[in-house]
Structure formats: structure tokens, C-alpha cells
N, C-alpha and C positions, 0 to 999 in steps of 0.2 A: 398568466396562469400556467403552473407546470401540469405537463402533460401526466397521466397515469400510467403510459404504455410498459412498465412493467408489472402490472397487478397482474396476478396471479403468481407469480416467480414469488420463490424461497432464495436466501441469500445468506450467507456465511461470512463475516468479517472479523479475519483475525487482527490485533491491535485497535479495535473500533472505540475508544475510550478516551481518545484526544488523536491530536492535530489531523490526517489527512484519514486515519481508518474512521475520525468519529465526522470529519465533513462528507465522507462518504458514504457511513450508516445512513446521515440526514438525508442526503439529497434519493440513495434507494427508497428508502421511507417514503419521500414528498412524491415518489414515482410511481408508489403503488406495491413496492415489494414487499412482504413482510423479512424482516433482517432478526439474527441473534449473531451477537457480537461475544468470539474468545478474544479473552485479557485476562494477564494478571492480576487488575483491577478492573473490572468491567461496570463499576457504579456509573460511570460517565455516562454509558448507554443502557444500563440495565431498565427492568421496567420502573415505570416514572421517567423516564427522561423525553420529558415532550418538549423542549425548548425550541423554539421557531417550525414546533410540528402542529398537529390535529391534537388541542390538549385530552382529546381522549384516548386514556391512557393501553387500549387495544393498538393503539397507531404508532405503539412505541418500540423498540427493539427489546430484547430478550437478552440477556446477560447470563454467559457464562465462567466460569474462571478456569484459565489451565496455563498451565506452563509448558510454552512450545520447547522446551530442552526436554521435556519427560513426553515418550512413546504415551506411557498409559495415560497418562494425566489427557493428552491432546484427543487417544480414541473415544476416552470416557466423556470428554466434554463434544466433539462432533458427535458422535453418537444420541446425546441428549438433545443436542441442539438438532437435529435431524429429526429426531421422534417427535418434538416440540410445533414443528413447523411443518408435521408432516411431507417430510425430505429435501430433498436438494436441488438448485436448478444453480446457483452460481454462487463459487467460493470465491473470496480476493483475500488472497495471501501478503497483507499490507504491513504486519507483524516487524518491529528491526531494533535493531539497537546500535551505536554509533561507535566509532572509535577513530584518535584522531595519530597522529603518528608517522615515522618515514616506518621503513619495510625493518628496520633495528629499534625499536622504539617501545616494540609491546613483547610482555613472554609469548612463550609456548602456549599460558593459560588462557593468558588472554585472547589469541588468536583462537583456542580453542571454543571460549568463549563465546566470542561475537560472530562466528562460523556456525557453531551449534543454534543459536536463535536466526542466522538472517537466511542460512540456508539448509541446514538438517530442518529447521521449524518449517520450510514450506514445503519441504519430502513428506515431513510427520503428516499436517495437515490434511497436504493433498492424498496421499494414501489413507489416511481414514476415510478422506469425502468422498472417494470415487467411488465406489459401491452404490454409495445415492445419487450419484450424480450421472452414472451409467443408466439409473431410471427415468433420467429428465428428457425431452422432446426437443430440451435450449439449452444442453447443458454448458458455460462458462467459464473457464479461471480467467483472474485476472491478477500476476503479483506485480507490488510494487518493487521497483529497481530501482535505478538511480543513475545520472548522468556520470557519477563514477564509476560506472560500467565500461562506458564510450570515450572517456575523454580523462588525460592524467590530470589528477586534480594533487596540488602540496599536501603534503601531510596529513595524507588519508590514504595510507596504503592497504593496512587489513579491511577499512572500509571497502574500498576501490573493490579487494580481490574477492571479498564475499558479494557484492552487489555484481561482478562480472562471472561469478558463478550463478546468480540467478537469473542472470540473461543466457546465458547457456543454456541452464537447465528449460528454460520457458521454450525455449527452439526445438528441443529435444522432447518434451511433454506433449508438444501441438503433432511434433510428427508420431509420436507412441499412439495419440488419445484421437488423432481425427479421425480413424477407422470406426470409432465408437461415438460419434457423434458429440463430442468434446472438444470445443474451442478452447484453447490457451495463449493468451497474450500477457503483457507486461507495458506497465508504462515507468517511461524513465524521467522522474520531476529533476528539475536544478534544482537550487534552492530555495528550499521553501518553510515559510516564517511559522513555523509549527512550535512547541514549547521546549522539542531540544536545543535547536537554534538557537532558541531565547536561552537556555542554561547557558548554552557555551558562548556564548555574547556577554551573557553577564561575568563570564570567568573572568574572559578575556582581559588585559591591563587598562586599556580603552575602548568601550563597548560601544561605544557612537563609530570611533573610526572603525573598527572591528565591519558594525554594520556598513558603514557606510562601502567600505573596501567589498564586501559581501553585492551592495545592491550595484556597484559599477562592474562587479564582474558579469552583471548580467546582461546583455546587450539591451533587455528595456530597460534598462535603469533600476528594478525592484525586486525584489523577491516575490518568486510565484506563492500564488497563493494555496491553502488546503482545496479550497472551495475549485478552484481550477483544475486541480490534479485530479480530486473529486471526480468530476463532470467526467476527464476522459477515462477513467476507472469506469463510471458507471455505462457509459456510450460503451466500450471494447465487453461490458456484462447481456449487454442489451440486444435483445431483437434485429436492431437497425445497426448491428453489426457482425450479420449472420455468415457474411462471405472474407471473415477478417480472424486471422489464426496463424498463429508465427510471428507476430508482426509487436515490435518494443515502438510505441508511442512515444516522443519525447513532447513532454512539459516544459518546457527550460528556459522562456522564453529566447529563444535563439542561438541560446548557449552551445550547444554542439556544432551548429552549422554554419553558423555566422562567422566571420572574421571582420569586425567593422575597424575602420580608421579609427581613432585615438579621438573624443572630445576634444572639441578647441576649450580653451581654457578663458573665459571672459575674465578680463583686467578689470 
């Protein structure tokens, strides 16, 4: 039986409409929080989406739609989304878009681009929420990052450098915002089997070995899961991480810290 200990908390999840924003909706949902989820498409979580919830349809999240590259567009959708749930106690800036590449590989635009949604979008956001969030008793960020923050990954270099600007920025938000009783952390997933992955798996020339090179790079052997990154998204929003602020979580099954020996290889 899952626990309820966050009823009463309001929750904010931007990108909440598949792979880890929408195992994340779920699992605040099954805890008690009431959730409204920004997307550019937010049907996945809008109301009706009860799938593995309470099919009463009160227990479902809130949908709204905005586009994190537009100021207006983001204050007009927090804004509704705050009047809705009457206010704020934790946003998770889970929102990104992918790009794959050495540091010559993509233009100007593109860097532009994928800069303006994976880090202007968590500036936009958070500056709309805080107002409401400066009312809350618990108030929390939580974004998501990514182990190409921490660690050179091939051919993910505009990735790498927007995702290591949002661990920066998450260090520098927790020391702005603690005075004001404002926790900010970040969690940093490896690889995780969400439906971009699955895009860029199916580009790929061979999408078995694609995967399979994918799950040995990860010291368990698999790709982490939404539902795991979830969990510690929602533990770093919660109560029972009330003394924890500054601090990037890694997901990654071992992947940053580990250096293990090489599999033997069975004849």
C-alpha cells in the first residue's frame, strides 16, 4: 500500500504527458498530492487520465498546455494552474528536449534551440511559481538533469552543455531561495527507457545493438526506469526530505561512480 504522506501538497509538473514527467504525475497522485501537468500536449495527464490511479476522475491531474520557450505562454499557464489547485507547494521542472551531436554538429539555431526549452524553460517556470511557492510551509523544486551533466558522454555535446547548466543553475537557486524557505534539488537519471530513447533506437541502423550497447553501458546492465527516477523526484519534493537542498541525486544505476572490470565474456 502506498503511503499518502503528501496529501495535502499542490504540485506543478512541467513535461508530465509521458516517460518520466508522466511516471512522476502518477506516483505524486498515488501519494496524496493533487498534480497539474504543463505540456505542449498535456492529454496524457489531463483530466480523465486515471490509468493505474483511483478511476475517480477528482484523483486525476489537471492539464495545461504552454510552451516553455514563450515567457507569456508559461506565466499564463502557472498562473491558471496555481488558481486551479489553489497554489503552490512543489514544482519539478522535468520539461527537455534531446539533441544528439559532437560540439560541430548542430547550428547556432539549434543550440539555440534546445538551450531555450532545457534551460531558459526552467528560469520561465520557476520565476512564474515562485510567488506561490514563497506561500507554501514545504515549498520544493525538483529539476530534472541528467548524468550528462557529470560525466562526457559521445555525441551529446549541446545535450551535455544545457543539462550541465541546469545543475548549476539548481546549486545557485537552493542558495537564492533557502532564506525563503525553498528547497531546490535535481536529480540526474542515466539512461532511461522513456519514448525518446525509443525514437532514437528506432533511427539508429541497428536498434537491438543500439540498445543493447545503451544497457551495457550501464553498470546494472539496463536502462533505468521512468518509475525509478520518479520515486527519487518525488522523495527530494516530499516532507521526508526536509533537510536536503543543493544536492543533484543520481539515478544512473552506477553509472557516474562506478568503474567496474569489463564482463567476462561466456564461450
Amino acid at each position: 500500500m502506498t503511503t499518502e504522506d503528501l496529501r495535502g501538497l499542490r504540485a506543478l509538473v512541467t513535461g508530465g504527458g509521458s516517460g518520466i514527467g508522466r511516471a512522476t504525475t502518477v506516483l505524486l497522485l498515488a501519494r496524496g498530492a493533487r498534480v497539474a501537468v504543463l505540456d505542449l500536449d498535456p492529454a496524457g495527464a489531463a483530466p480523465g487520465f486515471t490509468a493505474d490511479l483511483d478511476p475517480d476522475p477528482a484523483g486525476a491531474a489537471l492539464g495545461f498546455t504552454a510552451d516553455l520557450s514563450d515567457d507569456t505562454s508559461v506565466r499564463q499557464a502557472v498562473a491558471a494552474a496555481g488558481d486551479a489547485l489553489g497554489g503552490l507547494d512543489i514544482l519539478v521542472n522535468n520539461a527537455g528536449i534531446g539533441a544528439a551531436g559532437t560540439v560541430e554538429d548542430n547550428p547556432d539555431e539549434e543550440w539555440h534551440r534546445v538551450l531555450d526549452v532545457n534551460l531558459l524553460g526552467v528560469v520561465r517556470t520557476t520565476r512564474a511559481a515562485l510567488p506561490l511557492l514563497r506561500r507554501s510551509r514545504q515549498a520544493a523544486i525538483v529539476n530534472t538533469c541528467s548524468i550528462a551533466a557529470t560525466a562526457g558522454l559521445p555525441q551529446r555535446a549541446l545535450y551535455s552543455a544545457s543539462k550541465g547548466a541546469v545543475l548549476s543553475l539548481t546549486l545557485a537557486m537552493a542558495a537564492d531561495h533557502i532564506g525563503e524557505g525553498i528547497r531546490v534539488n535535481c536529480v540526474n537519471p542515466g539512461t532511461v527507457d522513456t519514448p525518446w530513447v525509443g525514437r532514437l533506437l528506432d533511427a539508429a541502423e541497428d536498434p537491438a545493438s543500439e540498445r543493447a550497447a545503451l544497457e551495457a553501458r550501464q553498470p546494472t546492465g539496463r536502462l533505468v526506469s521512468p518509475d525509478e527516477v520518479a520515486a527519487a523526484i518525488v522523495y527530494l519534493a516530499g516532507p521526508a526530505a526536509g533537510s536536503v537542498t543543493g544536492t543533484a541525486l543520481a539515478v544512473d544505476g552506477g553509472m557516474a561512480g562506478l568503474r567496474l572490470r569489463p564482463r567476462a565474456v561466456s564461450n
